[in-house]
C-alpha positions in Angstrom: 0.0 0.0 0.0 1.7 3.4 -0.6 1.0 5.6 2.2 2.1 9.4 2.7 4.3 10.6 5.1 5.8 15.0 6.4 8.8 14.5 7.4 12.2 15.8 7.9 14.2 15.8 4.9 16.6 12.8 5.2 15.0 11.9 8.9 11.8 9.9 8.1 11.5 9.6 11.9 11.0 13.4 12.9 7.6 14.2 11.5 5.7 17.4 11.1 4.3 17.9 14.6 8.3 18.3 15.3 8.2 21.5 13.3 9.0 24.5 15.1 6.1 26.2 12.7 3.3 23.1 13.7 2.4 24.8 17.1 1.7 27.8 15.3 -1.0 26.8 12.3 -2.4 22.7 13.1 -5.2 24.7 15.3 -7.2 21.6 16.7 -10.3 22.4 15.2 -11.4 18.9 14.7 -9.2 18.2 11.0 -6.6 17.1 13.4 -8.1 14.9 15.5 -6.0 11.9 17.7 -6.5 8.3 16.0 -8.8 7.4 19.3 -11.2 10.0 17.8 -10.8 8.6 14.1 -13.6 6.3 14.2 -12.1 3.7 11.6 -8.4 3.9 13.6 -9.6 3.9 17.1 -9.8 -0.1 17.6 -6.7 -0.4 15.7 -4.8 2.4 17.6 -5.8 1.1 21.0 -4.7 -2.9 20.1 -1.5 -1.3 18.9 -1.0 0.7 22.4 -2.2 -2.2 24.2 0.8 -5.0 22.8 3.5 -2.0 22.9 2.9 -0.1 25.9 4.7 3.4 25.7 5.6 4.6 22.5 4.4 2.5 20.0 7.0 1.7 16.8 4.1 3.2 14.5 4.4 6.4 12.3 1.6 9.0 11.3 0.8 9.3 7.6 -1.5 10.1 5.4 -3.6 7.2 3.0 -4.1 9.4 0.1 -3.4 12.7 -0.8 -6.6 13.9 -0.1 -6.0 13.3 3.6 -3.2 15.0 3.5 -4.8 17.9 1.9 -7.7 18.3 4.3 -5.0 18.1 7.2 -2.4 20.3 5.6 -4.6 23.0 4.0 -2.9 26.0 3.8 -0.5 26.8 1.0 1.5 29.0 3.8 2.0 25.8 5.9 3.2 23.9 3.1 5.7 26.8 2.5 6.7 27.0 6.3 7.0 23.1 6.2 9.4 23.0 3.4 11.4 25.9 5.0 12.1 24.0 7.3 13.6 21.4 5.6 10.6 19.0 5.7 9.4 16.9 2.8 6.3 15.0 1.8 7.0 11.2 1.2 5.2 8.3 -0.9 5.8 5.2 1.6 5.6 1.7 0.4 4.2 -0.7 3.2 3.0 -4.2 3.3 -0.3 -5.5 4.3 -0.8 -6.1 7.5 2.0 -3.3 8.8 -0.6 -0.2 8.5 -4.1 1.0 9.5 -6.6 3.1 7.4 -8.4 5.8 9.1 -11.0 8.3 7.8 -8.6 11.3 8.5 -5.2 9.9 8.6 -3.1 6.3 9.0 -0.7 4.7 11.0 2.2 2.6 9.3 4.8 0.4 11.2 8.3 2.2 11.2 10.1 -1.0 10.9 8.5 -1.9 7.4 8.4 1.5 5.4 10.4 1.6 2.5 10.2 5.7 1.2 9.1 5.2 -3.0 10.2 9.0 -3.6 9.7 12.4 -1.4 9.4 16.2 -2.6 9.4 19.4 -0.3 5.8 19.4 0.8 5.3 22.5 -1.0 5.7 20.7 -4.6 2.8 18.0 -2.5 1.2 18.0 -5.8 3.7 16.8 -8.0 3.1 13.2 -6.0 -0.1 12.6 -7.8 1.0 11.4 -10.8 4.1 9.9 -8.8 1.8 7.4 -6.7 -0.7 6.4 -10.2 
């Protein structure tokens, strides 16, 4: 499944809510909600926090562009994001190593294997990348 992933450029590990500019624009207006309040990734997230208790080995994403676009929605955050030095990344992971939610998804860190990544500015440019 190719997946989508903000991240630092060269650092798939430090994603977007690491960026110094993240406190200032993802207002929690209910686009960003927590995967316990994503109906379709609640069961899943809680299973996954059960078996690992602390931080979990799983990774925030995005399953389509479209996510990503209705969480990232500002062309000024997208700018700000890649000033920062973060891209946007198609992720190839295997079944059974992620979980879909209605808002955003959850991959397995120790299975992703980056396809290709762009500064999240040129986000667009992905779409015929990931067809």
């Amino acid at each position: 499944m190719l997946l989508y992933r903000v991240h630092l450029k060269g650092n798939i590990s430090i994603g977007m809510y690491t960026a110094a500019c993240a406190g200032n624009f993802f207002e929690m207006d209910g686009r960003h909600p927590s995967p316990n309040s994503d109906s379709m990734l609640r069961e899943a997230w809680y299973n996954i926090c059960e078996r690992n208790r602390g931080r979990p080995p799983w990774w925030f994403g995005f399953g389509s562009l479209e996510q990503f676009s209705n969480w990232v929605y500002r062309e000024e955050w997208w700018q700000r994001l890649t000033d920062e030095g973060y891209v946007i990344s198609i992720i190839d992971v295997p079944d059974g190593q992620y979980h879909l939610g209605y808002t955003q998804a959850v991959m397995h860190k120790h299975h992703c294997n980056v396809v290709r990544s762009v500064p999240v500015i040129e986000w667009e440019t992905l779409r015929v990348a990931a067809q």
